[in-house]
FIGUZA-826501 format. One record per residue (C-alpha): residue number from 1; residue in three letters; x, y, z. Coordinates in Angstrom, 2 decimals. Each point is the difference from the previous one (the first is absolute). Layout:
N
NUM;ALA;X;Y;Z
...
END
This chain:
386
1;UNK;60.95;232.54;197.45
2;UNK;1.73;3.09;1.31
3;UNK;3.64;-0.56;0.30
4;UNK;0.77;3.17;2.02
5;UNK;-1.52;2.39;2.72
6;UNK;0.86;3.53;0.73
7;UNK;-0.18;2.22;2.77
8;UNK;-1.34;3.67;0.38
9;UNK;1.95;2.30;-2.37
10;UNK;0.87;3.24;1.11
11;UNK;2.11;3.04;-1.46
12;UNK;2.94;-0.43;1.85
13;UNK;0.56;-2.56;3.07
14;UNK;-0.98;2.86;2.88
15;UNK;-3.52;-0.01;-1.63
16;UNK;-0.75;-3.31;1.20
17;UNK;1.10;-1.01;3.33
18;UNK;-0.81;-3.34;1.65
19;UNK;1.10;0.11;3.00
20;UNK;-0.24;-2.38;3.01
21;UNK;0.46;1.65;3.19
22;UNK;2.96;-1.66;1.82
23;UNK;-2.42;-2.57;0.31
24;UNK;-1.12;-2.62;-2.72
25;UNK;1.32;-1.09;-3.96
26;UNK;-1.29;2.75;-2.19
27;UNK;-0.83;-2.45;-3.29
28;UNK;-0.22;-3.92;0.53
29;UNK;-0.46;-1.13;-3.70
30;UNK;-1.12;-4.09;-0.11
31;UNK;-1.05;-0.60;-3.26
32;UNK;-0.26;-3.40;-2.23
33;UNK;-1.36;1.35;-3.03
34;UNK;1.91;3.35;-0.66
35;UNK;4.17;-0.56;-0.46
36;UNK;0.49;3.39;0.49
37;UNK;-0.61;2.90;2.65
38;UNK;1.34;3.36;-1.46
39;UNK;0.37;2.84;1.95
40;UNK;-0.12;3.79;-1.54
41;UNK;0.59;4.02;1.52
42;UNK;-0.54;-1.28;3.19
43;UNK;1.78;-0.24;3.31
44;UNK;-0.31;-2.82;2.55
45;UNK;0.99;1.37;3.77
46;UNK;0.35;-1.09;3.49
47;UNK;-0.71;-3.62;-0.12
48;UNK;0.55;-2.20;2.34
49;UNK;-0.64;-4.03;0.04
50;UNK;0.80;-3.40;1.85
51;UNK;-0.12;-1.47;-3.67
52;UNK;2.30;0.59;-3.12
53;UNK;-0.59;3.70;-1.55
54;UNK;-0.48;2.43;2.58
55;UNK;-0.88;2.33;-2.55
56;UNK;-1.47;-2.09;-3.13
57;UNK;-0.42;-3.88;-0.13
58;UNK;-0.77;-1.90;-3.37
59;UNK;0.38;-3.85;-0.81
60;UNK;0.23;0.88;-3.82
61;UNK;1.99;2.59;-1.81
62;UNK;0.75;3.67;1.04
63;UNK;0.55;2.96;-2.47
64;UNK;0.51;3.43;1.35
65;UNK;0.04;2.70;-1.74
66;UNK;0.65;3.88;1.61
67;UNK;-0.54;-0.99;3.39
68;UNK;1.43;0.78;3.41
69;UNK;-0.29;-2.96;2.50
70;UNK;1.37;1.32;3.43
71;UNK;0.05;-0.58;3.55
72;UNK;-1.23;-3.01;-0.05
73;UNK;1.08;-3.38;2.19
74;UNK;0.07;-3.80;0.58
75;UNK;0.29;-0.96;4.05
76;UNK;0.24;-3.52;0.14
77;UNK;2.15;-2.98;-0.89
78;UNK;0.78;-1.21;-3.24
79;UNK;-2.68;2.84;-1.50
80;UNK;1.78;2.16;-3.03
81;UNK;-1.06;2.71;-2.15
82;UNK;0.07;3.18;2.15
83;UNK;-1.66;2.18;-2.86
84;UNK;-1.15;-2.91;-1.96
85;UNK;-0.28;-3.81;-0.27
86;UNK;-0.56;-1.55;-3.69
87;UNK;-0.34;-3.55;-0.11
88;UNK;1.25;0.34;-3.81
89;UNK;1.75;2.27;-2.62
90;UNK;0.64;3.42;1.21
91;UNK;-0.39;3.12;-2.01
92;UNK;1.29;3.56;1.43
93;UNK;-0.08;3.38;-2.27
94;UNK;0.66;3.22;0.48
95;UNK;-0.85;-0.57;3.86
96;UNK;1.13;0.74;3.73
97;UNK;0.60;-3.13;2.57
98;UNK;1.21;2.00;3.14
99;UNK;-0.14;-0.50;3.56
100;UNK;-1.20;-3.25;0.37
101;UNK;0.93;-3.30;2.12
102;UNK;0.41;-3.68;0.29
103;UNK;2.32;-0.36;2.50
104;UNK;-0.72;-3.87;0.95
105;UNK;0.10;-1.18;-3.65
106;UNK;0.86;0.98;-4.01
107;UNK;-0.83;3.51;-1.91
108;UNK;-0.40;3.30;2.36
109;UNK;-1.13;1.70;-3.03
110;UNK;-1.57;-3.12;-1.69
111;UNK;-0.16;-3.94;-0.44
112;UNK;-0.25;-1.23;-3.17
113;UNK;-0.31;-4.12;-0.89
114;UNK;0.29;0.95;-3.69
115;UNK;2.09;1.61;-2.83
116;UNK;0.32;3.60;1.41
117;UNK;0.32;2.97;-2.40
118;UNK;0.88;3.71;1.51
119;UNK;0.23;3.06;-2.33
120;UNK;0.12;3.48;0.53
121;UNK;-0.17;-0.47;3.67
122;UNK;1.02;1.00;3.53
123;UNK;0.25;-2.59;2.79
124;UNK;1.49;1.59;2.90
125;UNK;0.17;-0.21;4.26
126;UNK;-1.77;-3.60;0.36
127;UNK;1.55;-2.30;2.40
128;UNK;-0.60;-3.66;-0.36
129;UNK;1.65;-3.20;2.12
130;UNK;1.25;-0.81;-3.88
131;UNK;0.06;2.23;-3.29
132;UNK;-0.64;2.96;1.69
133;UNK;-1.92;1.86;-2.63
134;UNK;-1.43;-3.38;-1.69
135;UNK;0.62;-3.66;-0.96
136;UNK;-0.75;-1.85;-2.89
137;UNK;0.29;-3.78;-0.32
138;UNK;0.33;0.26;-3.87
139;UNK;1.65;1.78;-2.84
140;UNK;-0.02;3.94;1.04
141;UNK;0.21;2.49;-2.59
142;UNK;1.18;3.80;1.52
143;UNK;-0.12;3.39;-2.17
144;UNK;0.76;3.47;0.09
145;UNK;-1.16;-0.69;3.88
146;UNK;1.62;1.36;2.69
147;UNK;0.51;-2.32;3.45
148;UNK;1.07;1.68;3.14
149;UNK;0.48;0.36;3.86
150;UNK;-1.64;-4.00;0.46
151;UNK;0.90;-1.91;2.36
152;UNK;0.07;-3.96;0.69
153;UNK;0.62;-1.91;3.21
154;UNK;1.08;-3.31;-0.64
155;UNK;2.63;-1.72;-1.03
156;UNK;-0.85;-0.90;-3.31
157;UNK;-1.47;3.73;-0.73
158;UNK;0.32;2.16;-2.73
159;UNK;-0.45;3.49;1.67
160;UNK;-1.03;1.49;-3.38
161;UNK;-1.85;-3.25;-1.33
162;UNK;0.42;-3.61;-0.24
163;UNK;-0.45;-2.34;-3.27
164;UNK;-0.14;-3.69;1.24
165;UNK;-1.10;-1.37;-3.24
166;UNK;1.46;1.29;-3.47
167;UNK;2.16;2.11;-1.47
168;UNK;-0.74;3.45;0.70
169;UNK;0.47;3.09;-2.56
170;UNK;0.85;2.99;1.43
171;UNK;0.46;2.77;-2.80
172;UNK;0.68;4.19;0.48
173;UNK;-0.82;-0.53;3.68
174;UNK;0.92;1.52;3.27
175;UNK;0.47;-2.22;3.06
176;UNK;1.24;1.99;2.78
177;UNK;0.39;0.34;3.67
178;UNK;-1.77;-3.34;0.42
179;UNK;1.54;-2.14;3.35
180;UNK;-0.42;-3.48;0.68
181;UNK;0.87;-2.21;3.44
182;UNK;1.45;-2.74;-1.97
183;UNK;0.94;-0.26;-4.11
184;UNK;-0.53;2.70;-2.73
185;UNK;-0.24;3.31;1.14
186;UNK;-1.86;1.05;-3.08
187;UNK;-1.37;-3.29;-1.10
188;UNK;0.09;-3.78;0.17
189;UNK;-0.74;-1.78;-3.25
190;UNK;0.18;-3.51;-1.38
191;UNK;1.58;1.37;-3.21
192;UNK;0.60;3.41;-1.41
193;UNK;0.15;2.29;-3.04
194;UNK;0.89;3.99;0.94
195;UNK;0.39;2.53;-2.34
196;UNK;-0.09;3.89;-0.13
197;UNK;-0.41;0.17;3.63
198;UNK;1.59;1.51;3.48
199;UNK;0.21;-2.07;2.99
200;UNK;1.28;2.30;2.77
201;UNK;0.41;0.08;3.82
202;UNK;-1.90;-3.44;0.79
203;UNK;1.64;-2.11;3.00
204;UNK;-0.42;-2.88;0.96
205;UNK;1.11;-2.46;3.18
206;UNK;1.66;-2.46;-2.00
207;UNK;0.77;-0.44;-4.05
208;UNK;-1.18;2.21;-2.57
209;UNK;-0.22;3.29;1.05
210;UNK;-1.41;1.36;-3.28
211;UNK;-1.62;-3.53;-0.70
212;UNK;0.30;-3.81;0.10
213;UNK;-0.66;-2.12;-2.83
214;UNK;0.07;-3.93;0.34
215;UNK;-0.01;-0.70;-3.90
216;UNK;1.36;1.48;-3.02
217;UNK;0.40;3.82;0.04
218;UNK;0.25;2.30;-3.04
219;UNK;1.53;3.14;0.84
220;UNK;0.24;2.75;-2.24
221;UNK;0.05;3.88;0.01
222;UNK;-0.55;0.94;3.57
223;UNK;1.55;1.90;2.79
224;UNK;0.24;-1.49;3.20
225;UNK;0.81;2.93;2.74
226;UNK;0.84;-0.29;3.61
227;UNK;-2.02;-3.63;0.96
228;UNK;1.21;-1.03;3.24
229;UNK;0.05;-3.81;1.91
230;UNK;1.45;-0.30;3.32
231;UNK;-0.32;-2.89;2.63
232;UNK;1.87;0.47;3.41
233;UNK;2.82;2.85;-2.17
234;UNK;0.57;-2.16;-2.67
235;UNK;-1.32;0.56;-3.53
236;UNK;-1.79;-2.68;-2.03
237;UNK;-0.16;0.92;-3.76
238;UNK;-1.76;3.65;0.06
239;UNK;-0.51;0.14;-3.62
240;UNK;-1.42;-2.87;-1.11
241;UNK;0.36;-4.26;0.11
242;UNK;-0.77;-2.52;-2.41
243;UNK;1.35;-3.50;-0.80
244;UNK;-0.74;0.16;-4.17
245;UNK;0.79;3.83;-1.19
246;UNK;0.70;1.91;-3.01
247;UNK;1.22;3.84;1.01
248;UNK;0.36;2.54;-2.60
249;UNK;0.25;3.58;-0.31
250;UNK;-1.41;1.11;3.40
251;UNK;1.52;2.48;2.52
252;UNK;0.81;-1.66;3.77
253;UNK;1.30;3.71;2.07
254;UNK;0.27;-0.05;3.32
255;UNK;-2.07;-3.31;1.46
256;UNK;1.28;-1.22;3.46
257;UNK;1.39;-3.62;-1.24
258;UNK;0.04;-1.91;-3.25
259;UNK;-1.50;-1.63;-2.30
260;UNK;-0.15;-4.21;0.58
261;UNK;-0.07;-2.02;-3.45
262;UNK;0.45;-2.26;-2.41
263;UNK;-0.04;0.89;-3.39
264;UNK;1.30;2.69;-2.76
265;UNK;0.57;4.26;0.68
266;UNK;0.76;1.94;-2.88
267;UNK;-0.31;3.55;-0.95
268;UNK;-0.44;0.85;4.14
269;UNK;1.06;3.11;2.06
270;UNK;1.32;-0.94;3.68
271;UNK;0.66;3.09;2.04
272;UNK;0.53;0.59;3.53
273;UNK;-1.83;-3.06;1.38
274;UNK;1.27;-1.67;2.98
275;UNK;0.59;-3.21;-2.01
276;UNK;-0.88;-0.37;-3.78
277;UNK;-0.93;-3.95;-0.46
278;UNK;0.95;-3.19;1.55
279;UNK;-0.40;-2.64;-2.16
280;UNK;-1.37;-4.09;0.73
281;UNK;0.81;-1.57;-3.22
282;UNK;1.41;0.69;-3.40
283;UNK;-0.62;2.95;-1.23
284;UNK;1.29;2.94;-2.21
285;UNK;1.03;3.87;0.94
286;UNK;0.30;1.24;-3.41
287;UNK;0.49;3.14;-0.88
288;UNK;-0.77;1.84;3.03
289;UNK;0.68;3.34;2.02
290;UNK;1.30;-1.84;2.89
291;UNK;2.54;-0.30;2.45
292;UNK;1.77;-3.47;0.32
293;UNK;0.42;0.07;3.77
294;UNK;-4.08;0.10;0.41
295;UNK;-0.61;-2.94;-1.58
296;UNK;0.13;-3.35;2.25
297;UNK;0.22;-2.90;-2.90
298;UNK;-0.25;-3.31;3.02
299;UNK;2.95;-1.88;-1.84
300;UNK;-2.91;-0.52;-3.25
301;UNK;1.07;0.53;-3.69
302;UNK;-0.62;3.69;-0.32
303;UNK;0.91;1.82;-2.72
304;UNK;0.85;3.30;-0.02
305;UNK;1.05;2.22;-3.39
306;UNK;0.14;2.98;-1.31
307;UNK;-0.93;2.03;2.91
308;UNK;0.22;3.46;0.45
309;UNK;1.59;0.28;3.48
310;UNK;-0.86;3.47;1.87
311;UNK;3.30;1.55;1.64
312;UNK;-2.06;1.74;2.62
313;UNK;-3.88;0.04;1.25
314;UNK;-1.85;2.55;-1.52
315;UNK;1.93;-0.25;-3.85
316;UNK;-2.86;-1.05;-2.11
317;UNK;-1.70;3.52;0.07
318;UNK;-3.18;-0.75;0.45
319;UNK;-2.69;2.96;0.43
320;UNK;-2.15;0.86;3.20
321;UNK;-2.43;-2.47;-1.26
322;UNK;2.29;-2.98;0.13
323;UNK;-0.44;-0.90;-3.86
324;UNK;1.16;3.15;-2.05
325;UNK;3.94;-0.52;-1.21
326;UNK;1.86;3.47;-0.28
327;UNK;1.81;0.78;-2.87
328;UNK;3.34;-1.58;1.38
329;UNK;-1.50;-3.32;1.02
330;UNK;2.36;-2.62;-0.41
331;UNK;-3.00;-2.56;-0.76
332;UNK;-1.21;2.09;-3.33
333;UNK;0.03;-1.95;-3.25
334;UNK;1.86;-3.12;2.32
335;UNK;-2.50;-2.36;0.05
336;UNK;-0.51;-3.35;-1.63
337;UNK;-2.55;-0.12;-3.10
338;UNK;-2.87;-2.33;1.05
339;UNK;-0.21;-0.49;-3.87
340;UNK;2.99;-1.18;-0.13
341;UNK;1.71;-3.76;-0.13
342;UNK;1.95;0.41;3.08
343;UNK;-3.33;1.49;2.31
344;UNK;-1.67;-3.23;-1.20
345;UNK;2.99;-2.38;0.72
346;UNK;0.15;1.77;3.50
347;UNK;-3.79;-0.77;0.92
348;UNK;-0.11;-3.61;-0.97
349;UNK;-3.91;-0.36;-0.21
350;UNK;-1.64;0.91;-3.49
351;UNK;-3.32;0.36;2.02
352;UNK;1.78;2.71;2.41
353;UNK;1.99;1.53;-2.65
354;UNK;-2.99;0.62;-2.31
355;UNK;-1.78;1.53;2.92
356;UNK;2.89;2.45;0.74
357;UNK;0.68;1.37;-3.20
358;UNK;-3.80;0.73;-0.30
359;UNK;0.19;1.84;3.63
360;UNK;3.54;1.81;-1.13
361;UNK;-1.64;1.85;-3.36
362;UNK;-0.68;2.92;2.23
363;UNK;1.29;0.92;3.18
364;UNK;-1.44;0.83;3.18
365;UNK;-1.54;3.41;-0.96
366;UNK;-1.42;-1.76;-3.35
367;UNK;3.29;1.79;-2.13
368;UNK;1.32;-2.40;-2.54
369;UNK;3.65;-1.63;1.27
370;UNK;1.55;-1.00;-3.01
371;UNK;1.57;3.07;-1.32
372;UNK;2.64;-0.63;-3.15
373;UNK;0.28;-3.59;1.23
374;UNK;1.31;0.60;3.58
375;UNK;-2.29;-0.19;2.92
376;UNK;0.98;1.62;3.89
377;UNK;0.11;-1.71;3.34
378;UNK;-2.27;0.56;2.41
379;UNK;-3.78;0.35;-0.18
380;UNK;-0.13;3.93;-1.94
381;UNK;1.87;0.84;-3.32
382;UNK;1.82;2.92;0.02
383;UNK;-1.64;2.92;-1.62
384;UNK;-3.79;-1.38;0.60
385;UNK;-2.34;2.68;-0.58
386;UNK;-3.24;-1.61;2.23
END
């Protein structure tokens, strides 16, 4: 029996357009027998449907692969999936999810009730009520993707995307611009795993400007740039929150509020932000570019050593870009070895420890970091040629 089904393949996706007219679902795929409906160098416009998937429905799996779905929309009630609905695992490649909506339910771009993989892709201006440019309800897997200008209505929203069930892998990513009417401007996950990636300019309503993460969050070689989260004038944790969080070697410059935590930072640069991290439980602020006044501890056992304390915004040097260190960076050759006895005393978790010295071979431009046994703070090593 045939496992799989595929759709007309075209040279590129503008060879092949389905497109439904502002009027009706373009694809309605209801199959038993086949587990798979893959879609290839084709585009999927202008749907519109009472019923989940304005542009594509399928109660099995989806795979795309170089397709644009666009313009596309869900108008009623508890209906997701403005592109696309898939009742199962979710495959997205080297494709374009743009313009759609769900604004009365999950996933402008896309719904997805499965594992949810997205490489090589661009998801950008959907609007959905939550996870603005898609939700997943499992693990979600994002690569070399780019995730922008979404936006999600509801409280519990994810304006980029939303992960309810999980953990979710984001890795040399870009989630920007994204806005959300409740938590995580960029994205709201269940648990988290971000490397190699920029999450810049999101906002959000309430906590987590650049995201909101209800379970453990690994956090390592990243810059987070200018998030913003504001209710009523006051600001509610623009960079990131998490209850269960391991922090090292990313850049936070210039977000409108801290981070809120509980866990370990190490290896971090903290410059002009609002408010660096307020902390709800035990944690660790070890070996840091920080300033001591910007960190709000709530009376918990916080420990805080071997900082690197800037005497003035602005000292650290950093480049245009927000990750190159000049020559006269104070950080350079400062940071703590994740080899080393004392990084792996500091983290506290073999299983998170083993994780981040895998993550910290290289940094964020894919340069090796340990050079003659000392490695740099922040998320670039000075002198990376990529």
């Amino acid at each position: 029996m045939k496992q799989k089904n595929e759709a007309k393949k075209g040279l590129t996706s503008s060879d092949v357009v389905l497109n439904g007219n502002h009027s009706e679902q373009v694809l309605n795929f209801n199959n038993q027998e086949v587990s798979t409906l893959i879609l290839k160098n084709i585009s999927v416009v202008d749907g519109n449907s009472t019923k989940n998937g304005g542009g594509v429905y399928s109660n099995q799996n989806i795979e795309l692969y170089n397709c644009n779905i666009s313009n596309n929309i869900v108008t009623s009630w508890n209906i997701g999936g403005g592109g696309f609905y898939s009742a199962k695992q979710t495959t997205v490649i080297n494709s374009t999810i743009s313009n759609n909506s769900a604004e009365y339910n999950y996933g402008g771009g896309f719904y997805s009730s499965g594992i949810t993989t997205v490489i090589n892709s661009n998801i950008f201006n959907n609007k959905g009520y939550g996870g603005g440019g898609f939700s997943s309800s499992r693990a979600t897997t994002i690569t070399n993707s780019t995730i922008s200008n979404n936006s999600a209505v509801s409280y519990y929203s994810g304006g980029g995307f939303s992960c309810t069930g999980g953990t979710t892998t984001v890795t040399n990513s870009i989630i920007s611009n994204n806005s959300s009417n409740g938590y995580g401007g960029g994205f709201n996950v269940k648990g988290l795993t971000i490397t190699n990636s920029i999450i810049s300019n999101n906002s959000s309503t309430n906590y987590g400007g650049g995201f909101f993460s209800f379970g453990r969050t690994i956090v390592a070689n990243n810059i987070f740039l200018s998030n913003n989260a504001k209710e009523n004038g006051d600001s509610f944790y623009s960079g990131f929150y998490s209850p269960s969080t391991y922090v090292s070697n990313n850049n936070f410059i210039d977000n409108n509020g801290s981070i809120y935590a509980k866990g370990v930072f190490v290896n971090n640069i903290f410059d002009s932000n609002i408010a660096d991290i307020t902390l709800d439980g035990d944690s660790k602020i070890y070996n840091n570019y920080i300033d001591y006044t910007k960190i709000e501890d709530n009376e918990k056992n916080v420990v805080k050593k071997k900082n690197l304390q800037p005497a003035s915004v602005g000292d650290v040097y950093l480049g245009s870009d927000h990750k190159t260190l000049a020559s006269n960076s104070p950080v350079i050759d400062k940071g703590l070895n994740p080899s080393s006895a004392t990084y792996k005393k500091i983290i506290g978790d073999d299983e998170v420890y083993n994780i981040l010295l895998k993550l910290l071979k290289t940094d964020m431009k894919g340069n090796k970091r340990v050079h003659n046994g000392t490695i740099d703070m922040g998320a670039v090593e000075f002198g990376s040629s990529k």
